[in-house]
C-alpha positions in Angstrom: 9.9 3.3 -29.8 12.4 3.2 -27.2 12.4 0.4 -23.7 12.2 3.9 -21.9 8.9 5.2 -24.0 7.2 1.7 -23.6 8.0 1.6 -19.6 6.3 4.9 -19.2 3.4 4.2 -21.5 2.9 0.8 -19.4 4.0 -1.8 -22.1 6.4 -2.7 -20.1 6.5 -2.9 -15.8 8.8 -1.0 -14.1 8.8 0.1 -10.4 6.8 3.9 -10.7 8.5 6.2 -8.4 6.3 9.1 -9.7 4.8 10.9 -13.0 3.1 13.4 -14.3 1.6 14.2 -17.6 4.9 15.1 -19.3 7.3 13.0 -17.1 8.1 9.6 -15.7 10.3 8.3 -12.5 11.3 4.9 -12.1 14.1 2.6 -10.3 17.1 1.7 -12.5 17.1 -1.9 -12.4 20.3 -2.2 -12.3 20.8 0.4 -9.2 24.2 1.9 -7.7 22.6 2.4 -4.3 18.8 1.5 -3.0 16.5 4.4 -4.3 18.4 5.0 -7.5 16.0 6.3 -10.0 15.6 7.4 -13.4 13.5 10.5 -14.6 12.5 10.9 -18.3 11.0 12.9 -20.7 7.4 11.0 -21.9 8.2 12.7 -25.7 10.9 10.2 -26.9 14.0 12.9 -27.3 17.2 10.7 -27.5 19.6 13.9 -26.2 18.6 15.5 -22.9 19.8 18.8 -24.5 18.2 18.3 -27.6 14.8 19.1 -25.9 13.0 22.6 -26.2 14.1 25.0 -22.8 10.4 24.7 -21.5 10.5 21.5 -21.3 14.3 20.8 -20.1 13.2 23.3 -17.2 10.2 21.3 -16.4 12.1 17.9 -16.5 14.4 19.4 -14.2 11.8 20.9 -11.7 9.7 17.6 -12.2 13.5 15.7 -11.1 13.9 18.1 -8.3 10.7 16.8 -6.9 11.5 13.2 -6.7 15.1 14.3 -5.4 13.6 15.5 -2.6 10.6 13.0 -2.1 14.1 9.8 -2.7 16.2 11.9 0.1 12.9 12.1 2.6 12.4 8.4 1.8 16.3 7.3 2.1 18.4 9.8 4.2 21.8 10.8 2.3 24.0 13.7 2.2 22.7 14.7 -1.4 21.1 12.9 -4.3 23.2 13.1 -7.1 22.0 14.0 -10.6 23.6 12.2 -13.4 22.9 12.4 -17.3 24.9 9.3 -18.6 24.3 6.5 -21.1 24.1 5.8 -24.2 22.8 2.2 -24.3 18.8 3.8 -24.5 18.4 6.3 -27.0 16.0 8.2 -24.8 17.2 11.3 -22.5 16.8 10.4 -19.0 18.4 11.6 -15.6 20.2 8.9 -12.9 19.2 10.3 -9.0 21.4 8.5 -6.9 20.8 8.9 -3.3 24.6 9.2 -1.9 27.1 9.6 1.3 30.1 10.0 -0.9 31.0 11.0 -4.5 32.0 7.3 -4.4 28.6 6.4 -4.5 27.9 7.7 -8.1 30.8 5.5 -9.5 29.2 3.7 -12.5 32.2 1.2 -12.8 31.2 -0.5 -9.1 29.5 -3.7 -8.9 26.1 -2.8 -9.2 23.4 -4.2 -6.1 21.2 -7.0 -6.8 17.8 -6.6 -5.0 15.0 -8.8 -5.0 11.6 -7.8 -6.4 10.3 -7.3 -3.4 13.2 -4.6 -2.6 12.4 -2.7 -5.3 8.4 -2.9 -4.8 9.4 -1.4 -1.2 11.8 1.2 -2.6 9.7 2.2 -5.2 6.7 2.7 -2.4 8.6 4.7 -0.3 9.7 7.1 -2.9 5.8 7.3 -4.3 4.8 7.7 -0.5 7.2 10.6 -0.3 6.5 12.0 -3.9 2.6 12.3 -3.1 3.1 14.5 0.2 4.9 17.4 -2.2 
């Protein structure tokens, strides 16, 4: 079982962003910008594209959602959708709230936030999420 299949089954805490019965939104904890989110799959598929159409289409309609509930809750230009890594064999999607396509740079130093930040961030996306 994958670190990504025991966050969404609550084994292990994470800060929820949003879910639903097939998918689950969290903050990276190791973020590029404040807001930066994850969105997976609950079913433990280590290849985004190795998932059936259906539900590829309904991950990325279920992403969509928290795209727009992370930009209502921390005004960018555009939130930018990533599918990179290979360090969790689990498909997942990076949303990145950004200004610039600077701001999607994996190489940068990443920000260190307190817990505190991320409860906050995580409460403003859910706040967000639950008015859609």
């Amino acid at each position: 079982m994958s670190i990504f299949s025991k966050i969404a089954a609550g084994e292990i805490p994470s800060y929820k962003c949003a879910e639903s019965e097939k998918f689950y939104a969290f903050l990276d904890i190791s973020p590029l910008a404040k807001g930066h989110t994850l969105v997976i799959p609950r079913k433990e598929v280590d290849y985004i594209f190795d998932l059936a159409d259906d539900d590829i289409a309904e991950l990325q309609v279920f992403a969509k959602r928290v795209a727009v509930a992370l930009k209502a809750a921390f005004p960018c230009r555009k939130v930018a959708q990533v599918v990179l890594g290979l360090e969790v064999p689990h498909a997942h999607i990076h949303l990145i709230p950004m200004q610039s396509e600077a701001d999607v740079d994996f190489r940068k130093e990443k920000l260190s936030l307190t817990e505190e930040e991320f409860r906050e961030i995580a409460d403003k996306i859910r706040k967000e999420f639950s008015k859609l």
